[in-house]
C-alpha positions in Angstrom: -54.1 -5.2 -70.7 -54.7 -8.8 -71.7 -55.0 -11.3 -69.2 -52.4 -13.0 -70.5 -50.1 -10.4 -70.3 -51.0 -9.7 -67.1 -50.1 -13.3 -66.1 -46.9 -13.3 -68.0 -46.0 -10.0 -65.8 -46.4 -11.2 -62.6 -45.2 -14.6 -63.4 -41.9 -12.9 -64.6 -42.1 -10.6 -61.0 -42.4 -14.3 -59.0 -39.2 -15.8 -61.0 -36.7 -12.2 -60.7 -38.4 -12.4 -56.8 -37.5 -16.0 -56.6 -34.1 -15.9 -58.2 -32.9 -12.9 -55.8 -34.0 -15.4 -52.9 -32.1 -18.2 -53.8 -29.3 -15.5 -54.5 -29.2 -14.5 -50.9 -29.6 -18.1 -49.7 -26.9 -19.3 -51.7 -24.3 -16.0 -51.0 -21.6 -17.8 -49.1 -20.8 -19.8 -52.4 -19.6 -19.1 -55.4 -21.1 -22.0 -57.5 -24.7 -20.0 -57.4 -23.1 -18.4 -60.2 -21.4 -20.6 -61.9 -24.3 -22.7 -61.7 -27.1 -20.4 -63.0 -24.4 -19.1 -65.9 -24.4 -22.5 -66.7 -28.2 -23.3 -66.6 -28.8 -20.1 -68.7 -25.9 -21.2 -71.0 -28.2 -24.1 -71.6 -31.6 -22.6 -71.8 -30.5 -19.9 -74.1 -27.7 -21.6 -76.7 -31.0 -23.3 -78.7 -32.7 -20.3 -79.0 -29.5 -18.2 -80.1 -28.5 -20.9 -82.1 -32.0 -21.2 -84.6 -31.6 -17.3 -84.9 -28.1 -17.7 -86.0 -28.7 -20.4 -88.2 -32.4 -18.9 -89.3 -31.5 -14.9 -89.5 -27.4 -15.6 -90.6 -26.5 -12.3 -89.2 -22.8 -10.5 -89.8 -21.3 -10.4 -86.8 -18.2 -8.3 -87.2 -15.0 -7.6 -84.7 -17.4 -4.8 -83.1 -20.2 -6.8 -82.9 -18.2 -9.9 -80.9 -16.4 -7.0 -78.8 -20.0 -6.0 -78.1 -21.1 -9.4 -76.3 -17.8 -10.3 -75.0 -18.2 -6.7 -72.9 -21.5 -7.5 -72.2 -20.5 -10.7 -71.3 -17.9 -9.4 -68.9 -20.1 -6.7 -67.1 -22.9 -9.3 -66.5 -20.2 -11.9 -64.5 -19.1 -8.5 -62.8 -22.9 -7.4 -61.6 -23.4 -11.1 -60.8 -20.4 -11.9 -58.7 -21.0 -8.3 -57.2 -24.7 -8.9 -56.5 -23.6 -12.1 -54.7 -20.6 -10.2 -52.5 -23.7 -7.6 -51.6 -25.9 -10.6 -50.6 -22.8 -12.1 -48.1 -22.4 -8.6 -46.8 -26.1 -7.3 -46.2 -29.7 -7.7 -46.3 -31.7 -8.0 -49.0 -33.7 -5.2 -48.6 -30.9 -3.0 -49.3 -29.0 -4.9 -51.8 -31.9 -5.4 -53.8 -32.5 -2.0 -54.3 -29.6 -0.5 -54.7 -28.7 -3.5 -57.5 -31.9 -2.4 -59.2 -30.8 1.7 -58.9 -27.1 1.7 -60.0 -28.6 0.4 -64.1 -30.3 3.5 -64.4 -27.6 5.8 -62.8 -24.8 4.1 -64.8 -27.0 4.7 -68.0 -27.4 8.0 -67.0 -23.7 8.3 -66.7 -23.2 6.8 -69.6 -24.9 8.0 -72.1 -23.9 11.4 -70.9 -20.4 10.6 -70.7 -19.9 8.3 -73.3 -22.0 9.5 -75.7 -22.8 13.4 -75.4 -26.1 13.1 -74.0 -27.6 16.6 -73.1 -30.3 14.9 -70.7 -33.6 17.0 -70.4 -34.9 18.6 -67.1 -38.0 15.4 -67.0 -34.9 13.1 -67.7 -32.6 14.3 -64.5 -36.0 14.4 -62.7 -36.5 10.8 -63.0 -32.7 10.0 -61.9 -33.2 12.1 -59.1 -36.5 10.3 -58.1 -34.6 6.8 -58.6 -32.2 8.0 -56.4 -34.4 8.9 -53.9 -36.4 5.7 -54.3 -33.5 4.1 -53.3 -32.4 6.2 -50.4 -35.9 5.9 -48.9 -36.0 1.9 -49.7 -32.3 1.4 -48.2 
C-alpha cells in the first residue's frame, strides 16, 4: 500500500473517530445535527453541482425518489445515533451503529430483493454479530 494511501486511511479513521466524539459531546442538543447537515450541505453542493453541470445526468422520478429515501434514512440514523449517544456510552452505541448497516443489508437484500445469501456470506453476519455482542 502507498504511503499516501495509508495516510489518507487513518486520516479518514481520526475524522469518523473525531466526529463520533463531538457527537457524544454534543448529544443533549439537537443542533449537532442540524449543524453538521448544514456544514455538509455546504461542503458537498460544489462538488455535486460541477458533476451535474459537467456529467448532465437524467435524473428521473426514480432516481429523485432514490436520494430523497436516502435522504430520509440518513436524518433517521443521525437523529437516532444522537438519541443513543443521550442514552449510553459510546462504547456501545458505537458499535452497535456500525453493526445494524450490515444486518439491515443483510435483511435487505434478502427480503427486498431475493437474495439467496451463501454459507461464507451468513458466516460473516454471524461474526458481525458477534463482534458486536463481544464489543457491547
Amino acid at each position: 500500500m502507498p504511503l499516501s494511501a495509508l495516510c489518507a486511511v487513518l486520516l479518514a479513521a481520526l475524522c469518523h473517530a473525531a466526529w463520533n466524539l463531538q457527537a457524544k459531546r454534543a448529544a443533549a442538543s439537537r443542533h449537532f445535527v442540524w449543524l453538521y447537515s448544514a456544514a455538509s450541505l455546504v461542503v458537498w453542493t460544489p462538488l455535486v453541482l460541477i458533476v451535474l453541470l459537467r456529467q448532465m445526468p437524467h435524473l428521473g422520478a426514480l432516481q429523485c425518489l432514490a436520494l430523497a429515501g436516502t435522504a430520509v434514512l440518513h436524518l433517521l440514523y443521525s437523529l437516532s445515533l444522537q438519541a443513543g449517544y443521550r442514552a449510553a456510552d459510546l462504547s456501545i452505541v458505537y458499535p452497535l451503529a456500525r453493526g445494524t448497516g450490515p444486518l439491515f443489508s443483510f435483511a435487505g437484500a434478502v427480503l427486498l430483493f431475493g437474495e439467496r445469501p451463501g454459507p461464507l456470506a451468513v458466516l460473516g453476519l454471524l461474526l458481525i454479530m458477534a463482534g458486536i455482542v463481544l464489543v457491547a
